[in-house]
N, C-alpha and C positions, 0 to 999 in steps of 0.2 A: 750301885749302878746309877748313872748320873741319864737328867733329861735336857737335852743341851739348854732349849730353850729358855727354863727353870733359869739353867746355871747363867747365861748370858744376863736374861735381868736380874738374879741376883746380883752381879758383879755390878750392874751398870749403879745399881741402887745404893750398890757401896762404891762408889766414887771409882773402883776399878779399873773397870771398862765401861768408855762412854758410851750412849744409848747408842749414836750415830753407829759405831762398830759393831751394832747386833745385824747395822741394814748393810754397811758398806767394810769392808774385809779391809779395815786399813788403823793403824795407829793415827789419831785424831790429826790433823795435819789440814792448812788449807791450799786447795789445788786451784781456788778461783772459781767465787761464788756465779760467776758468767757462767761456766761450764753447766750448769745444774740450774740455770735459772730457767723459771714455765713447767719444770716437768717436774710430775704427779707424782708421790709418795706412796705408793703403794702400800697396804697393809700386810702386816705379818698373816693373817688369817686369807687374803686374798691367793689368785691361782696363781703358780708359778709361771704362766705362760709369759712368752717377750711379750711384749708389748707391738703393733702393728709393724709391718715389716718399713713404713716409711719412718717410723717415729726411732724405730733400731736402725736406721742408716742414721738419722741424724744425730743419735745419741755417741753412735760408735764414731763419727766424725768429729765429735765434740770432745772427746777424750785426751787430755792434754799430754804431752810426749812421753814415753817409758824414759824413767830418771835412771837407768842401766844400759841404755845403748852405747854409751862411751867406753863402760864397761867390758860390754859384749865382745869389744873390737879391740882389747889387749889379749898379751900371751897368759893372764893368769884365768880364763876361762880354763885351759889348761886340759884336764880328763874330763872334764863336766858333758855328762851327756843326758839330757835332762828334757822328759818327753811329757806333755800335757795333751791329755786326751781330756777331750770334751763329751758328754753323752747330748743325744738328738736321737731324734726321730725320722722317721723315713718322709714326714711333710714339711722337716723345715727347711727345705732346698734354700731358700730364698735367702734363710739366713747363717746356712753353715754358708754362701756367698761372701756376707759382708766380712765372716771374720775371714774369710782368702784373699778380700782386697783391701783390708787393712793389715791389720797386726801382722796376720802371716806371710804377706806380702811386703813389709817393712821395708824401703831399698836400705834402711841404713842397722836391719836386723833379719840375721840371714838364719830361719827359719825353715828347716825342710820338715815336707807333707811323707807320711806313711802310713800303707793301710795293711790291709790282710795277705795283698799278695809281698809287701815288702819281707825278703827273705834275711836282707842285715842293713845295718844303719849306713845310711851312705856317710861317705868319706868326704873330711871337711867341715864338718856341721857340729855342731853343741847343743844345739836345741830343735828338738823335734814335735810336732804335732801331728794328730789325728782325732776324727769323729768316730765315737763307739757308737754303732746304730745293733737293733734286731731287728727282728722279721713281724712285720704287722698285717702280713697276709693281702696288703693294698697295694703298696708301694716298694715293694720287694725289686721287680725286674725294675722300677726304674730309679732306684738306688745302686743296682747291681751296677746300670750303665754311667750311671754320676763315678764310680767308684773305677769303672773301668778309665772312666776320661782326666781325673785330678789324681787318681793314687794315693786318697788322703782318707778312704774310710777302712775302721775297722770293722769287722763286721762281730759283734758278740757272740761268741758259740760256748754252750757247756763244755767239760771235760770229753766230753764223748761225740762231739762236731756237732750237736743240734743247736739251729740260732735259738737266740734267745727271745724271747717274744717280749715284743715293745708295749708296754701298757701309755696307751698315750692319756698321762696323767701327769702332775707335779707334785701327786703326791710320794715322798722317800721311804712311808712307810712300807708301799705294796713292793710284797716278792719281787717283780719283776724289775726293778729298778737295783734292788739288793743284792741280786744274781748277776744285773748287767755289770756293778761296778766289780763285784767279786769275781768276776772274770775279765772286766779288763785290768786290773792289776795282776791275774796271771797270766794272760796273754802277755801282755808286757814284758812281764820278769823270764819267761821260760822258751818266750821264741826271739825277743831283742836283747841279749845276754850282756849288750855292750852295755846298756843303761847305766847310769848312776843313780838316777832319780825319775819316781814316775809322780805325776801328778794327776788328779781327777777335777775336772773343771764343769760348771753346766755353762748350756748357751748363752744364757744371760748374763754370762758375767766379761767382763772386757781386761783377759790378763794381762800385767806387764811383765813380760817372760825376762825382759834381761835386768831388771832391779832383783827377778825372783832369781835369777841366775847368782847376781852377786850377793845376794844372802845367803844361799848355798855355799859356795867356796868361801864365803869370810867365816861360814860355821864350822865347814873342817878342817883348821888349825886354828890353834891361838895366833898364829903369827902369820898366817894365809895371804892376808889382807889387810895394807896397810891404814887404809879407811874406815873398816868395821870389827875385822876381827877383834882387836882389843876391847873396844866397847860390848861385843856380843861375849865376851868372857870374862869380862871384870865388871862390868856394871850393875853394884846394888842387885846382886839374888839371879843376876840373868843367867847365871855361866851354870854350864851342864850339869847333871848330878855329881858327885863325888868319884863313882865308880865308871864313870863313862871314856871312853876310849876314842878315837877318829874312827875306829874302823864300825863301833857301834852304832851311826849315822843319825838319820834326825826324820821327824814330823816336821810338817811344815804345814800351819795352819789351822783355825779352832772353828771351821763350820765347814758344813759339808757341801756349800755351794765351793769351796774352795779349799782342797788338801792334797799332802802326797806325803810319800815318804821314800828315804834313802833305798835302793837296791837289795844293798845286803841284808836289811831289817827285812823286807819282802820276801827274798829266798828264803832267808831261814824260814820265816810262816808257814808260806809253800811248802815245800820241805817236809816240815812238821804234821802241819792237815797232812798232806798223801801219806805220810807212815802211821798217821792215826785214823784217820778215817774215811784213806780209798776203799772202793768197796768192786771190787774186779778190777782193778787196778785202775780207780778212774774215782775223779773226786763227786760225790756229791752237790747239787747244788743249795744255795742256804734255803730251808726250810723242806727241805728231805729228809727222812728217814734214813738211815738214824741218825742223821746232820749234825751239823757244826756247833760249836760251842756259841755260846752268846743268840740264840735263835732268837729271844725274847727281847732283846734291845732295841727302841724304837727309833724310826729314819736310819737311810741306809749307810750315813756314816759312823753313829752310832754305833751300829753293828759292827760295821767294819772294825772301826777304831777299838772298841771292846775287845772283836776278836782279839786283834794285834795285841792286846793290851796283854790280854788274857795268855795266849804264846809266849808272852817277853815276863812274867814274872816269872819270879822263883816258886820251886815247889809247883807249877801249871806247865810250864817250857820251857824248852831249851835257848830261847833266845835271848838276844838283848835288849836292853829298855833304850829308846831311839830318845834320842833327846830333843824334848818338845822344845819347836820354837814355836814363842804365843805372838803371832803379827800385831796382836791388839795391845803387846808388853806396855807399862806406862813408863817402866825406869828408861827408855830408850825413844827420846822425841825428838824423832829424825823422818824428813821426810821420805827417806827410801824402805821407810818400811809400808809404803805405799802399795799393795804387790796385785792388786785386780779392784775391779769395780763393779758394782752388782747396779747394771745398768736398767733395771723394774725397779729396783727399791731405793734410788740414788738420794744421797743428803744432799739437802740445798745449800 
């Protein structure tokens, strides 16, 4: 059992992966030292919280263009339907704002919002968002009504309808945050059935949804995409394991400000937990009696990702092993593997 952070400066110290990719979720690449100049480097030890909400307007306005809108606006987006959910809290009104009138808002990246009352994926669209909130006992009715007006929040409930309770902290290790992501990835899989791909995003980070789109469809076929796919299959060690199949699907991403994986990788999980360990026919939440596998792994993608891990070998589950893509790869130095920006921690 690996400690990410361990592994991340391991790697940077063997020439790997550069230091810069432990802060910022991208293969080393320069996006223009202008964008990131004056602003503060945050430490790994420091709180996760954004940064004031004036200095997140200016950051998120400084963010230079998603290199996949060109992309987004051909027919080979195709079946892709590829949803990132963000997690928040019920105080940060101000800045589940900004990402509505930026990124989600894109005129030239057409991005639909859904929340808990959305009953199916609207028609037309490839790429969808929403904010996974709980219940913090403060801010509850006036999140209800935020949710009533944009149609863009999920609300996190156990298997059995009770919200989830918001620990307003950045730290990944505490329950609450474990629980919130481990059920917005079944929320996702078992009431938006269209899905192809769900992603998990924090506030702080500024994704670019349609480079993340076209890494996706250049990853399910060798011949998908005449721009990447070959590279992403033949390039020096990059190309999938031996045994892997298209319908086996993918990870996408090595930190858990920023990951997701293929649909069908998720059912099966899903799937798996309820015929192993529903318990009145209703799942558990992580760190219950007599709960889920991987309890002990620390930060909530860790866990997550374990679990997964854990369901997809041989001799543990039934499922299949998703084929990692590592965004931080060195054999592939291109700059659309640029795919979010951790806008508290940004390299200068």
């Amino acid at each position: 059992m690996w400690n990410a952070a361990a592994l991340w400066t391991a790697l940077a110290a063997l020439g790997l992966c550069p230091a810069e990719a432990v802060k910022v979720g991208v293969q080393p690449v320069s996006v223009g030292s202008h964008v990131f100049a004056g602003l503060e480097e945050a430490s790994v030890t420091q709180s996760r919280a954004p940064p004031d909400i004036e200095e997140f307007r200016k950051r998120f306005a400084a963010m230079p263009a998603d290199p996949g809108l060109n992309f987004t606006k051909t027919a080979a987006m195709g079946e892709l339907k590829l949803l990132v959910g963000m997690l928040s809290i019920g105080r940060e009104l101000d800045y589940r704002e900004v990402h509505r009138k930026t990124w989600m808002s894109n005129p030239d990246l057409k991005v639909c919002k859904i929340g808990s009352d959305t009953k199916s994926l609207p028609s037309g669209c490839n790429i969808f968002a929403t904010f996974v909130l709980g219940s913090d006992g403060k801010t509850d009715s006036k999140v209800a009504e935020e949710s009533r007006k944009f149609g863009d929040i999920t609300l996190a409930t156990t298997d059995s309808g009770v919200p989830v309770k918001d620990a307003d902290t950045g730290n990944s290790n505490t329950w609450g945050i474990k629980i919130k992501v481990f059920h917005l990835f079944r929320h996702a899989i078992e009431n938006w059935p269209g899905l192809t791909h769900v992603l998990k995003t924090d506030m702080d980070t500024y994704p670019y949804v349609g480079q993340v789109a076209h890494v996706l469809v250049a990853a399910s076929s060798q011949n998908k995409d005449a721009e990447l796919s070959q590279a992403m299959f033949t390039k020096n060690g990059y190309t999938p394991p031996g045994s892997w199949m298209e319908s086996d699907g993918v990870r996408l991403g090595n930190q858990g400000q920023f990951y997701g994986y293929s649909a069908n990788t998720l059912s099966c999980v899903y799937k798996t937990l309820r015929e192993r360990y529903s318990v009145n026919g209703k799942l558990p939440d992580p760190g219950d009696e007599p709960g889920l596998p991987m309890q002990g792994t620390p930060g909530e993608d860790g866990f997550f990702t374990e679990m997964v891990q854990h369901m997809c070998t041989p001799g543990s589950g039934p499922c299949k092993p998703a084929w990692n893509l590592k965004t931080w790869d060195g054999h592939l130095k291109q700059p659309w593997l640029q795919l979010w920006v951790d806008v508290v921690r940004q390299s200068r």
